[in-house]
Every structure is written in structure tokens, then in C-alpha cells.
MMTF fields as JSON, N, C-alpha, C and O atoms, coordinates in Angstrom:
{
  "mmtfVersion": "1.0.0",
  "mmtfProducer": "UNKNOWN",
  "numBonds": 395,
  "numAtoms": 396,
  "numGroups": 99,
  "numChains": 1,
  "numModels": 1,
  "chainsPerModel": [1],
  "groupsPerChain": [99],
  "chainIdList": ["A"],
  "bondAtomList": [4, 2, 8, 6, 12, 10, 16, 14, 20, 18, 24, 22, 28, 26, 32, 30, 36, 34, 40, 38, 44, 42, 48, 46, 52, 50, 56, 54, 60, 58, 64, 62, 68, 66, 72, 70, 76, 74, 80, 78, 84, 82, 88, 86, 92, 90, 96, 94, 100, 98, 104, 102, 108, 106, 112, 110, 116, 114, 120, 118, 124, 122, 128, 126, 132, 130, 136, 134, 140, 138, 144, 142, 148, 146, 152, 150, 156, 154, 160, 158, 164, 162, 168, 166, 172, 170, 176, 174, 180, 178, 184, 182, 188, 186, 192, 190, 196, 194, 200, 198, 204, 202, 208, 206, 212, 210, 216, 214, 220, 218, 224, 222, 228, 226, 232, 230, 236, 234, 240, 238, 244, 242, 248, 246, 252, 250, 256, 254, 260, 258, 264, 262, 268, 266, 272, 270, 276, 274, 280, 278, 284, 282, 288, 286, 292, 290, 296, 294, 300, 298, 304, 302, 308, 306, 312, 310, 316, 314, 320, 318, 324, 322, 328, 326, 332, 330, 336, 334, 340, 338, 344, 342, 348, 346, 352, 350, 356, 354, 360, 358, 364, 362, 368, 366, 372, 370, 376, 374, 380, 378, 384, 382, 388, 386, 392, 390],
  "bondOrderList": [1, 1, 1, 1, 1, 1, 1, 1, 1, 1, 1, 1, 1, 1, 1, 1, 1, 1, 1, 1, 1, 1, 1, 1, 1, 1, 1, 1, 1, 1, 1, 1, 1, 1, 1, 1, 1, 1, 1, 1, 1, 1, 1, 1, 1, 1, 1, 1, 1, 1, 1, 1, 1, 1, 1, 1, 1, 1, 1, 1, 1, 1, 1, 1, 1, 1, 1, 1, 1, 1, 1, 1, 1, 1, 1, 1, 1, 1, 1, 1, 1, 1, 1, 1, 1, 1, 1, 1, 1, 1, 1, 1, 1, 1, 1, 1, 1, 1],
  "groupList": [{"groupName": "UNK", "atomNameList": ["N", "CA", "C", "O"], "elementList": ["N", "C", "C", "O"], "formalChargeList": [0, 0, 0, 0], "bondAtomList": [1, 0, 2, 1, 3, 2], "bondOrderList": [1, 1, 2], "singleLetterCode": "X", "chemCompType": "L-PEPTIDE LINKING"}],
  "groupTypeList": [0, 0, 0, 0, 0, 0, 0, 0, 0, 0, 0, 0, 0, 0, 0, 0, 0, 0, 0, 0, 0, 0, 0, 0, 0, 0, 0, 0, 0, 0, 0, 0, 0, 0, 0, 0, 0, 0, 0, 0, 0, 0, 0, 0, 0, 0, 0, 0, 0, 0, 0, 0, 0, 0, 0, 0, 0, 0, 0, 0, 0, 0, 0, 0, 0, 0, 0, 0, 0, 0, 0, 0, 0, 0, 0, 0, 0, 0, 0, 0, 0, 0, 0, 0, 0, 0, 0, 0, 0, 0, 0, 0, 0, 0, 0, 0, 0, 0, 0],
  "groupIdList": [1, 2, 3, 4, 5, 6, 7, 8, 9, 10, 11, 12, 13, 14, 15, 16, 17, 18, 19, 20, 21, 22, 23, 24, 25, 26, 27, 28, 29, 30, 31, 32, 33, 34, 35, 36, 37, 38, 39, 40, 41, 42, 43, 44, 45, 46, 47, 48, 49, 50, 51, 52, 53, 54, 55, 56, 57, 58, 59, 60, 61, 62, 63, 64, 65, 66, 67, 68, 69, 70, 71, 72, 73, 74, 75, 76, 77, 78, 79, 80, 81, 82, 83, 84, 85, 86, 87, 88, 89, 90, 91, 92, 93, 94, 95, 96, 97, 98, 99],
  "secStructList": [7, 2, 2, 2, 2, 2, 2, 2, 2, 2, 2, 2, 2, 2, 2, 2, 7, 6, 6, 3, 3, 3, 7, 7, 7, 2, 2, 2, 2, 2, 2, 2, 2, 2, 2, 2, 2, 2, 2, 2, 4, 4, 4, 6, 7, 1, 1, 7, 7, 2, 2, 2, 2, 2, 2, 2, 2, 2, 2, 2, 2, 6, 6, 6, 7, 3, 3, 7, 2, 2, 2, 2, 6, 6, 6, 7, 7, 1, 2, 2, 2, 2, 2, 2, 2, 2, 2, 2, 1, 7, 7, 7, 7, 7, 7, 7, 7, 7, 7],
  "xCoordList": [-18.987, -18.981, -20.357, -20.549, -21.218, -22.516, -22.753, -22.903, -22.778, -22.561, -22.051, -22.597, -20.846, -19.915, -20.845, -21.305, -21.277, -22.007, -23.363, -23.807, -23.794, -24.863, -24.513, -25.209, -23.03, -23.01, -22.461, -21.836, -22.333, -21.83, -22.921, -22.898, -24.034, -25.325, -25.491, -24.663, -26.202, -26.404, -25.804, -26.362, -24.064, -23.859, -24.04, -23.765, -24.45, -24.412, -25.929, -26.376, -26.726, -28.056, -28.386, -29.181, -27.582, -27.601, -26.933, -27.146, -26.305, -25.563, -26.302, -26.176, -27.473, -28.17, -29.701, -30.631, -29.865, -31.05, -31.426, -30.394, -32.483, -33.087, -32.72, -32.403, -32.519, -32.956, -31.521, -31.347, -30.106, -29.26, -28.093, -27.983, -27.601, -26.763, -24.952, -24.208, -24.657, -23.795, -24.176, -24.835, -23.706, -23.843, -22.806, -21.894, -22.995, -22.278, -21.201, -21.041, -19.976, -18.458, -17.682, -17.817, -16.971, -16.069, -15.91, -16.388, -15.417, -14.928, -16.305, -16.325, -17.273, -18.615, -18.86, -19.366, -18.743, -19.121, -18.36, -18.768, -17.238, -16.227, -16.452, -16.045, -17.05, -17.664, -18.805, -19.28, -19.634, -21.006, -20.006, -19.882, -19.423, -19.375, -18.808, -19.198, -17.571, -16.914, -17.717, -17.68, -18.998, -19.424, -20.489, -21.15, -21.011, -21.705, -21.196, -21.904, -20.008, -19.048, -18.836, -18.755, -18.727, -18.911, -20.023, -19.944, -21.286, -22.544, -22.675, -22.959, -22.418, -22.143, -21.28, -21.622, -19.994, -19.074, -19.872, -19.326, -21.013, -21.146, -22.506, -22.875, -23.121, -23.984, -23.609, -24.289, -22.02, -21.485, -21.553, -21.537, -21.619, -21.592, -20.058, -19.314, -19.592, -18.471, -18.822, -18.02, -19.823, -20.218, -21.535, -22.106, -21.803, -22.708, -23.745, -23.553, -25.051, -26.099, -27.153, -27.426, -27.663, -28.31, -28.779, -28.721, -29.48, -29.978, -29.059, -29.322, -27.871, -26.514, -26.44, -26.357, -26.497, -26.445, -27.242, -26.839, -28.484, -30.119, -30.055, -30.153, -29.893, -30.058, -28.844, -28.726, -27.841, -26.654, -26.697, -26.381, -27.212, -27.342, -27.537, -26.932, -28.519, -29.024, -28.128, -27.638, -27.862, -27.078, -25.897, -25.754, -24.721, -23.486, -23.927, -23.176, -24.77, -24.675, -25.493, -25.357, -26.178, -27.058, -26.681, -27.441, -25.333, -24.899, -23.451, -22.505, -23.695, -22.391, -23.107, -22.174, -24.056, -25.188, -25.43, -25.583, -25.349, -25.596, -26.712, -26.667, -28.055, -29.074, -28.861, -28.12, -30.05, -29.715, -30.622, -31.176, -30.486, -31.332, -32.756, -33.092, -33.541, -34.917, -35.182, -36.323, -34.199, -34.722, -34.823, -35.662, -33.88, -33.756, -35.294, -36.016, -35.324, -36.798, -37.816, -38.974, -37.63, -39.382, -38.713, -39.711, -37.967, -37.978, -37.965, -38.428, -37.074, -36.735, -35.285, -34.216, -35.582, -34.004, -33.489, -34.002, -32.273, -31.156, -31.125, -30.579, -32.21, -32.294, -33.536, -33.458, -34.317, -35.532, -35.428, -36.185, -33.595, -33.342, -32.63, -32.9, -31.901, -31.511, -32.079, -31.732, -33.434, -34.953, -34.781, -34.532, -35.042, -35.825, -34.653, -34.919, -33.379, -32.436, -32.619, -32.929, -32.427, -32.64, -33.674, -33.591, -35.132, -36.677, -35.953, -36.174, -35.267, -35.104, -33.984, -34.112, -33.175, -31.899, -32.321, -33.066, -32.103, -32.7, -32.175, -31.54, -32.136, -31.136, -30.768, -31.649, -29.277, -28.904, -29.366, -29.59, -29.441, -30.324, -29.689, -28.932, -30.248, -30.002, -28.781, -29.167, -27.812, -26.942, -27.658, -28.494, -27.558, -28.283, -26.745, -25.95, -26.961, -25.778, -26.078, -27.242, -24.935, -24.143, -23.662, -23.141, -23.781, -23.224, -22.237, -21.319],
  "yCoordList": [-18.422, -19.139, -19.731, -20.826, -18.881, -19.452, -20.788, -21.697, -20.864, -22.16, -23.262, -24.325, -22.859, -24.269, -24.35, -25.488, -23.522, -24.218, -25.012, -26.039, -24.389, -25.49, -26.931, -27.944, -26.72, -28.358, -28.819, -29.785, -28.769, -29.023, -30.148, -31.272, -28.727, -29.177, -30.096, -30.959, -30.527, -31.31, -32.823, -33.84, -32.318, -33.739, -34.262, -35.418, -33.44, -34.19, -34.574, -35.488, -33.611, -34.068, -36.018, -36.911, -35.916, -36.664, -38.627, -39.836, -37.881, -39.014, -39.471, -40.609, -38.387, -39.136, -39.091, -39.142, -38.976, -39.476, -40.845, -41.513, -41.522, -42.858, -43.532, -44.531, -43.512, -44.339, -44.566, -45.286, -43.523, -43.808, -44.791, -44.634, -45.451, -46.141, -45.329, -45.277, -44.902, -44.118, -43.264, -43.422, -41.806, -40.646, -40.221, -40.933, -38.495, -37.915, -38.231, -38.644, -38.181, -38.546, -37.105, -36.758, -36.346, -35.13, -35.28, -34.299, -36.178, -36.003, -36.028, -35.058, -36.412, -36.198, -35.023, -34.401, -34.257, -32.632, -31.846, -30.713, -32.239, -31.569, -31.8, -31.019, -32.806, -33.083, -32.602, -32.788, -31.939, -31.047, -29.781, -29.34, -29.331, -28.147, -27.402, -26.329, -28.415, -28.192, -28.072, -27.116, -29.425, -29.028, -28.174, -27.908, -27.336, -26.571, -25.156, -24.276, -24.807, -23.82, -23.903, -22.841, -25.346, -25.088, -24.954, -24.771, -25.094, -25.038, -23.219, -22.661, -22.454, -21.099, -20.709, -19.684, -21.359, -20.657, -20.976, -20.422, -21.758, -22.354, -21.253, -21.127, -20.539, -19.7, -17.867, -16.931, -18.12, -16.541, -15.998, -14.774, -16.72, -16.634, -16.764, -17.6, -15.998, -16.007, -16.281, -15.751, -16.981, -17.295, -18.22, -18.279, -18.929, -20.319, -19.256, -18.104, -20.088, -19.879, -21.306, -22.236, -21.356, -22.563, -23.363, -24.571, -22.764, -23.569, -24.617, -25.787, -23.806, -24.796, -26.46, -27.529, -26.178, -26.839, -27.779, -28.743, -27.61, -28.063, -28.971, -30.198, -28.263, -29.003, -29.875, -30.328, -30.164, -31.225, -32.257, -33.428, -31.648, -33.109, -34.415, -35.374, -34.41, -35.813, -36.524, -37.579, -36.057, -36.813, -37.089, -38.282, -35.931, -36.346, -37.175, -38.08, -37.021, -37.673, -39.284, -40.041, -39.615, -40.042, -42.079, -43.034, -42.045, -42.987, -43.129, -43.905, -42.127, -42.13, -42.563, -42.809, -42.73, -42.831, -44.968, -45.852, -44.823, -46.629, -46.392, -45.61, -47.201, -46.902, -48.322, -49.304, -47.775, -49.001, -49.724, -49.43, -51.196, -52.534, -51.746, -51.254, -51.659, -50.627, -50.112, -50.205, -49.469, -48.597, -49.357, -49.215, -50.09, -50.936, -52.045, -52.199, -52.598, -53.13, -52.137, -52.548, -50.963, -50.162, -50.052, -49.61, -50.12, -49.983, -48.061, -47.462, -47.436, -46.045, -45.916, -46.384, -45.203, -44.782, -43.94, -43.27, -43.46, -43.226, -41.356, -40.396, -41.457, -40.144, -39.568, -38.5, -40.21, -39.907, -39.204, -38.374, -40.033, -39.495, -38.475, -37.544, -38.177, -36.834, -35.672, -34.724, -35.91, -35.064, -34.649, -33.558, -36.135, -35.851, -34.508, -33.452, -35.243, -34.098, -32.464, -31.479, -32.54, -31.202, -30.582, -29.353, -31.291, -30.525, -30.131, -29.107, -30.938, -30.747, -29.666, -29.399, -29.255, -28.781, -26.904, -26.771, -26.138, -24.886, -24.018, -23.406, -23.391, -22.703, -21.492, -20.639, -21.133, -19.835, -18.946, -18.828, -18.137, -16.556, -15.228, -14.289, -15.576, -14.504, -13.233, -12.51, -12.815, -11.732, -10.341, -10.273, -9.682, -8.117, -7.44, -7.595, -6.271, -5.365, -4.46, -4.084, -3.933, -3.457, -2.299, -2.403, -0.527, 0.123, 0.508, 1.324],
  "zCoordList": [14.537, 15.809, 16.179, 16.706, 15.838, 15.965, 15.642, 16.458, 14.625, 13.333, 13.918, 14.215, 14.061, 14.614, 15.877, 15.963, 16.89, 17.722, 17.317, 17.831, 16.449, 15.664, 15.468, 15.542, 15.152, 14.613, 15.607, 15.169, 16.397, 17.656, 18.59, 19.094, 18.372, 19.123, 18.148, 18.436, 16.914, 16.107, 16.723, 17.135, 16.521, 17.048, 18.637, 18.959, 19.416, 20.606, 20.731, 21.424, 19.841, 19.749, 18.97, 19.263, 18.218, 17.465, 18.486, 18.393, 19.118, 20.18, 21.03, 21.483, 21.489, 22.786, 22.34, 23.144, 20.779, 19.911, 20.534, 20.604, 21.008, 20.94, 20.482, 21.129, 19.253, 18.097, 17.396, 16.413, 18.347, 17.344, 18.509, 19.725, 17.918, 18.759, 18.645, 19.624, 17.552, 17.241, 16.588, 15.56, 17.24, 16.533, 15.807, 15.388, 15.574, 15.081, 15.347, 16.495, 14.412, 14.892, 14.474, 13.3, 15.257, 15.644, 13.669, 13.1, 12.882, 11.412, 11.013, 10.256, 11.017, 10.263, 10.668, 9.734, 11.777, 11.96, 11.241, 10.988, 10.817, 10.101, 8.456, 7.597, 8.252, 6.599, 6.533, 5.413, 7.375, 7.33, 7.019, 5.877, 7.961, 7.943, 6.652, 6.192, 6.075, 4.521, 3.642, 2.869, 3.548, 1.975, 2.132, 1.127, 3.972, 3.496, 3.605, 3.116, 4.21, 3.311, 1.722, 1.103, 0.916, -0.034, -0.974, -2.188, -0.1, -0.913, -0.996, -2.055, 0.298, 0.24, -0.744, -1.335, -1.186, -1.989, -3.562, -4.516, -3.847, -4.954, -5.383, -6.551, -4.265, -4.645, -4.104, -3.683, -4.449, -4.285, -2.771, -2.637, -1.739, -0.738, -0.091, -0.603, 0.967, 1.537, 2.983, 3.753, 3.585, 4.838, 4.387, 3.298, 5.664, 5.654, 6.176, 6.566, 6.052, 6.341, 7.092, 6.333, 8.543, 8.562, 7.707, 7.934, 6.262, 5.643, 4.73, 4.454, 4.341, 4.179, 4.718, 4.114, 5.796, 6.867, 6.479, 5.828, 6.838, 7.043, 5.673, 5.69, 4.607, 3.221, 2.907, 1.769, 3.948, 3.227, 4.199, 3.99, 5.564, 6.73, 6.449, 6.928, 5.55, 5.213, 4.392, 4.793, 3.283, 2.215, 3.19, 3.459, 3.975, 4.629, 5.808, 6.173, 6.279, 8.088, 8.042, 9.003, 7.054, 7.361, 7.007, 7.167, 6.54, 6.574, 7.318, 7.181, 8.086, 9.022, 10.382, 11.146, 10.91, 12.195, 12.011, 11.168, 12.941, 13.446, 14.222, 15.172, 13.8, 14.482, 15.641, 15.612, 16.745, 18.044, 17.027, 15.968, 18.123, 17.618, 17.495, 16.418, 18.616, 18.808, 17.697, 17.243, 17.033, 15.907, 14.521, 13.632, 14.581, 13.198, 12.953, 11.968, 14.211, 14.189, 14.253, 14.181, 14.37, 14.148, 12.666, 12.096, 11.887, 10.415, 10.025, 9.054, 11.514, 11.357, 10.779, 11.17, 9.821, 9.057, 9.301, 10.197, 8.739, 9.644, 9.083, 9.626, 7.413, 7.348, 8.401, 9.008, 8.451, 9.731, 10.977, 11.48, 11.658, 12.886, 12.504, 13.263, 11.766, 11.098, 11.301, 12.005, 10.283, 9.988, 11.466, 11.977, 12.091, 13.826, 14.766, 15.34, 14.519, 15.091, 14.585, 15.254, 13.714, 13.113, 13.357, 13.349, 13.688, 14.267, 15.732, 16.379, 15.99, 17.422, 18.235, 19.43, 17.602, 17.712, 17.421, 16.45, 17.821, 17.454, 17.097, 17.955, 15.427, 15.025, 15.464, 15.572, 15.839, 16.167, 15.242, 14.038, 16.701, 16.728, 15.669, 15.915, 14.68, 13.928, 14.024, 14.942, 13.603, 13.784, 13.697, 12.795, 14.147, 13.821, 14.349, 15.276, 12.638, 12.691, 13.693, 13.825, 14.637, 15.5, 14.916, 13.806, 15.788, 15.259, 16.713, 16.638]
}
């Protein structure tokens, strides 16, 4: 649950970014979240980890984002505001086992 609130935040972070004229779209949060469930299943993992996340953003999101006019003339790309979201967005707080 954590997680999904991560990408959650991501995308609304990503919507009222400067620089982006269209953000995240509800199916691009849903194509983060698959291949980084499957980047977990690919290193014996049965649960995601932020860095999942962190390391597939760019390649999935980053041609799904319409930057505004503003941004296209400073010559900022679309993996940049990505980068920028992700500095910005703050990863959930660690689980600690519970007895």
C-alpha cells in the first residue's frame, strides 16, 4: 500500500510539475507499477522495493509526459522532469517488523 501511494504521489507530482504540460496518466502509473513488480520478480523478489520504481521511471514515463511550451524552449527533457519529480516526491517510510 505504501508503494501504490508512491506512485500515486509521483503522478500527481508529475501533473503540477512546471515544466510538464501533461502528466502522469492513471495507465502510465499502472505500466510503472507492472514492470517494476516485474523487475522484483526478475531478481527473486516477491514484493517491490522503491528502487524498482526509481530505476524504471525514466525509460516507462518519460515518453508518456508532454512538456509545456516553457519547457520545450529551455531545451528541458522529459527524462529531466522525471529525475526532477522523483528528487522531489519522498519515498515511503520504511516498514519495521511488528511483534
Amino acid at each position: 500500500p505504501d508503494l501504490q501511494g508512491y506512485l500515486v504521489d509521483l503522478a500527481e507530482a508529475s501533473r503540477r510539475h512546471h515544466g510538464v504540460a501533461v502528466g502522469m496518466s492513471p495507465r502510465s502509473t499502472l505500466a510503472l507499477q507492472r514492470v517494476a513488480r516485474a523487475r522484483a520478480a526478475t531478481r527473486g523478489r516477491a514484493y517491490v522495493v522503491p528502487d524498482d520504481i526509481k530505476s524504471l521511471a525514466i525509460p516507462v514515463l518519460a515518453h508518456r509526459l508532454l512538456l509545456s511550451p516553457e519547457a520545450q524552449v529551455s531545451g528541458v527533457t522529459t527524462a529531466e522532469v522525471v529525475e526532477d519529480v522523483l528528487q522531489r516526491v519522498p519515498l515511503p517510510a520504511p516498514q519495521t517488523a511488528t511483534r
